[in-house]
N, C-alpha and C positions, 0 to 999 in steps of 0.2 A: 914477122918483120920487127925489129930492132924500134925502139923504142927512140924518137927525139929526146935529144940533151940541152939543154939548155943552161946557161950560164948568167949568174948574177955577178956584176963588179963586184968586186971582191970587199967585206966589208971590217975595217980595221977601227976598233974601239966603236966609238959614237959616231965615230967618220962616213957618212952616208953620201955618194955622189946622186942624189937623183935625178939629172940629166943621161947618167949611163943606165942607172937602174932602170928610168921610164924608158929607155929604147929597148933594154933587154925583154920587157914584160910586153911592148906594144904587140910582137905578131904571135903572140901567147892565145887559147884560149880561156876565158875567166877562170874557171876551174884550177887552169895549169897554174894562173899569175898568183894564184892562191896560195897553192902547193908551193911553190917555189919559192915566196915571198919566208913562207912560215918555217922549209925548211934552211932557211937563210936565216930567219932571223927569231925565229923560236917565239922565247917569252918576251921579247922584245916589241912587238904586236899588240894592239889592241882593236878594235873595231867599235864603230858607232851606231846607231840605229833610231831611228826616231820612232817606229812602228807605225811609218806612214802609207798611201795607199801603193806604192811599191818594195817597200823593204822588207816583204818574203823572199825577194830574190835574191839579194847578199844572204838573206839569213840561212834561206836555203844551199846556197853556195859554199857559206862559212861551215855547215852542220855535215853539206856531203864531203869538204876538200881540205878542211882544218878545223875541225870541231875541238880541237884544243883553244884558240882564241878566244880571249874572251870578250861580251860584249857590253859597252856602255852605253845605258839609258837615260837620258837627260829626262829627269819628271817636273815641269815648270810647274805644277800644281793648275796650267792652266786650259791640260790636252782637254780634247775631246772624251765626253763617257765611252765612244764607242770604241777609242782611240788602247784607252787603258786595257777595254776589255779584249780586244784583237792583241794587244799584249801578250795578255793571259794567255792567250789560246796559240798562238806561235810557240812561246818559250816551252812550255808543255809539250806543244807537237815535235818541235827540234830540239828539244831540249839542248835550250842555252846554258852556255855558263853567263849567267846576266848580271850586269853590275848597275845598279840602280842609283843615280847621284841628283840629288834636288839642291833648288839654293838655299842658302845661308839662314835666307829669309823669307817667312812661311808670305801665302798669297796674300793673305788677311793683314798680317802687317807689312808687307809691302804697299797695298791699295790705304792701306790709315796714314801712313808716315809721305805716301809721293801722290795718291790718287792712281788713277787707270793711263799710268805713264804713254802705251801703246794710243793712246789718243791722243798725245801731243807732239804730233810731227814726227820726222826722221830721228831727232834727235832726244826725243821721248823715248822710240823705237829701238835706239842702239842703245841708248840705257838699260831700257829691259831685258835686249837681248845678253848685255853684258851681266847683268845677275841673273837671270834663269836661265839659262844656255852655255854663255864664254867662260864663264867661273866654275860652275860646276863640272864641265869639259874638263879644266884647265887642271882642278885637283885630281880629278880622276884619271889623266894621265900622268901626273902626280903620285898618287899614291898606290897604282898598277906598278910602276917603275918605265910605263912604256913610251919610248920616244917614237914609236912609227903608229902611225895610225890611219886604220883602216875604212874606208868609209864609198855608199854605192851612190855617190856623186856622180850625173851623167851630163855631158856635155850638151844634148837636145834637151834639159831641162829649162835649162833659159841661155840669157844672153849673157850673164854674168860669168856662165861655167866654158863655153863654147872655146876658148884658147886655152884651156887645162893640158898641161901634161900627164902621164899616167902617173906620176911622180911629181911631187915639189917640196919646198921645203918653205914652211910656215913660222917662223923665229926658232926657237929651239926644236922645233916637233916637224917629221917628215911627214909626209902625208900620200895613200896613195890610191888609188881608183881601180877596181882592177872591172868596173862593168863600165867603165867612162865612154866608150865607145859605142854603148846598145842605146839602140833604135827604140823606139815606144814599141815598136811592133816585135821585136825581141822578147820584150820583157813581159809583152802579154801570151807571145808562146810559150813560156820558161813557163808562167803561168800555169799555164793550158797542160802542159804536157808532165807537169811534176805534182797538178791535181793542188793546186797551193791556195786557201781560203783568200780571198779576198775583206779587203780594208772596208767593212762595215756603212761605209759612207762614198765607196766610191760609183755607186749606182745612183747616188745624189745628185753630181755635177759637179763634184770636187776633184779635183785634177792636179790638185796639191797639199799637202796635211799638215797645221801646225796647231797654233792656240785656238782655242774658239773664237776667242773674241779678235783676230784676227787673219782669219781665213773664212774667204767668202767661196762657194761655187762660181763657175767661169761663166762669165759674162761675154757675148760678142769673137769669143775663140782667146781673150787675151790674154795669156795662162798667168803672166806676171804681176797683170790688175788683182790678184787675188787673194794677195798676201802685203799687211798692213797700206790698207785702200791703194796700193800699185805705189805707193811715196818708196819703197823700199824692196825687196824680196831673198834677197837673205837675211836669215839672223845673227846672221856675225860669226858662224862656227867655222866659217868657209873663207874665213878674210882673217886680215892681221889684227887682234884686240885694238891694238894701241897702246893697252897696258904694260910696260914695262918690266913688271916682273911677273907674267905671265909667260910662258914657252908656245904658245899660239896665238 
């Protein structure tokens, strides 16, 4: 049997329609929106990862269906030990091309010069998130060259993501989802079935992974209380900076 063909808008310079591209990837398998995306748009690609207690699945996905991609790691100097070390032991097993990008400003003089920022409300919060996260992000697609970026953002993660397209367009930088549509129970058969270690802490009651000192176990079912005390639950990677001369 003949193989489906599938068709990306057509993509002229920098010129990215992702309203066409996200219909053309929606009745795609992840795999395929993979393939397609990469052989559309090459080096142009980049992928994100936090190495949290899901993100074997993009990686795994990335390693079987574009292992040319390369991947950025945001190191806020504030993960988890177990966090770092589930690191390790991915990038080795799928061997990533990993790109590792910290902020400006190491943790030690960050907490001497501001204090423990993430303690002082939303707007403490989006501080921090803007120097260990949006910055470091921001060069790293920066200094890749790449304006599309990859990342295993799913819509049943919270209430924030739930109206995502597979595609948008985030100030200068495209962005795109290609697992946005899996179910929790998807992702623990992908799991299941491609034998893929598990997030060191996810038999704890963690249900979501960031900084230590700001990610708690789930309380009461309320997945979103669990990330800077429920005031907040993105870190800013997923929203528009604010900043100006920033491309995301």
């Amino acid at each position: 049997m003949e193989a489906l063909k599938f068709e990306i808008p057509p993509v002229i310079s920098h010129d990215i329609d992702p309203e066409g591209l996200s219909a053309a990837l929606a009745p795609l398998r992840a795999g395929e929106r993979l393939r397609l995306l990469y052989e559309q748009l090459g080096d142009r690609l980049v992928a994100s990862t936090s190495f949290g207690l899901q993100a074997a699945v993009m990686l795994h996905l990335i390693h079987e269906h574009a292992p040319k991609i390369p991947v950025v790691f945001i190191d806020t100097g504030f993960l988890f030990p177990e966090t770092y070390q589930y690191a390790e032991q991915l990038t080795s097993k799928l061997n990533l091309d990993l790109r590792i990008y910290q902020p400006t400003v190491s943790a030690a003089r960050m907490q001497a010069l501001w204090g423990n920022l993430w303690e002082n409300g939303k707007d403490g919060a989006d501080r921090y998130g803007l120097i260990t996260k949006v910055e470091p992000m921001n060069r790293a697609l920066r200094e890749t060259g790449a304006d599309v970026w990859l990342s295993g953002l799913r819509r049943s993660q919270s209430s924030t993501r739930v109206d995502r397209p597979f595609v948008e367009q985030q100030k200068k930088t495209v962005k795109a989802y290609p697992i946005l549509d899996w179910a929790d129970a998807q992702v623990d058969l992908y799991f299941h079935q491609n034998g893929l270690p598990r997030h060191p802490l996810a038999e704890k009651g963690y249900v979501t992974m960031g900084d230590w000192h700001s990610t708690r176990p789930v309380i009461d079912g309320d997945i979103e209380a669990t990330r800077f005390n429920g005031e907040k639950f993105e870190c800013g990677l997923h929203l528009d900076s604010g900043a100006p001369d920033f491309q995301i």
